[in-house]
N, C-alpha and C positions, 0 to 999 in steps of 0.2 A: 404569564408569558403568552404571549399569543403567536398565533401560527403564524404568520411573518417572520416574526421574531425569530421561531424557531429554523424556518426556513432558510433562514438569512446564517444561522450559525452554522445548522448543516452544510450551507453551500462555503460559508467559511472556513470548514474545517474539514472538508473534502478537499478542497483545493489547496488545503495548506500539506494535508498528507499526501496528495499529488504530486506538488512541487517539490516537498522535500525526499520525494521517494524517487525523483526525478534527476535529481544529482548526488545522492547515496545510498547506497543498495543498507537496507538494515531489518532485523526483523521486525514486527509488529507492537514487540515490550518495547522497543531503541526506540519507533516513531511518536509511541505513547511518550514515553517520558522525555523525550525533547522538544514534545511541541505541548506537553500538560495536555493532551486531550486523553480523556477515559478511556483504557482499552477497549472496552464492549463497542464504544463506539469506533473506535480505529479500528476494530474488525468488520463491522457495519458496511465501513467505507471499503475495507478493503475488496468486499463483498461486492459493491457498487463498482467500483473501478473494473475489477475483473471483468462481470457479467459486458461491459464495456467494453472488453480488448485493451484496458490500458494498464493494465498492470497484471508483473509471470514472476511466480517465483523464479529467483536464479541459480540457488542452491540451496542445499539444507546444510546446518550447522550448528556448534554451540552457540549458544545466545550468550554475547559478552558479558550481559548484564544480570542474566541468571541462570546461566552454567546450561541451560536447557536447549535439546535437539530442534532444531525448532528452524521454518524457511525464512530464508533472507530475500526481501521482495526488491523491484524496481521498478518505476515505472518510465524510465526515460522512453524514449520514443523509438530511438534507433534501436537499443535491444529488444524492447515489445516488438516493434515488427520484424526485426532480424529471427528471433525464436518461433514467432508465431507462424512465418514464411517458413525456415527452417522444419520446425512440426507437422506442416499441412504437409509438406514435399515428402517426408518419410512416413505419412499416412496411408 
């Protein structure tokens, strides 16, 4: 596979766990296994997104799909900046 290649999947599948994080708040097992991408790598991303400002955890909870405490993320737009506005103001 060549770096294209891989370039092209990364940017594929950052934007897919973008978007779908953008209309359903879920944790990071939920995003993994609804879009088939490897966890290691949806944590990657979710890593990227962050360091970005566009993606906040919105609360912590059980994880539907494995009982575990664990954050349910979002990255829609109006929340992201709603919390992050929010955060700066009581800093």
């Amino acid at each position: 596979m060549t770096a294209t290649m891989i370039n092209k999947i990364h940017d594929q599948e950052l934007k897919a766990v973008k978007n779908f994080l953008s209309h359903k708040v879920a944790t990071l097992y939920m995003v993994s296994n609804e879009l088939d991408i490897m966890l290691p790598q949806v944590c990657l991303y979710k890593q990227e997104l962050e360091q970005n400002d566009e993606l906040i955890i919105l609360y912590r909870g059980e994880c539907e799909l494995t009982g575990h405490n664990t954050g349910y993320y979002t990255s829609d737009p109006k929340l992201v900046n709603y919390f992050k506005r929010y955060c700066n103001e009581e800093a």
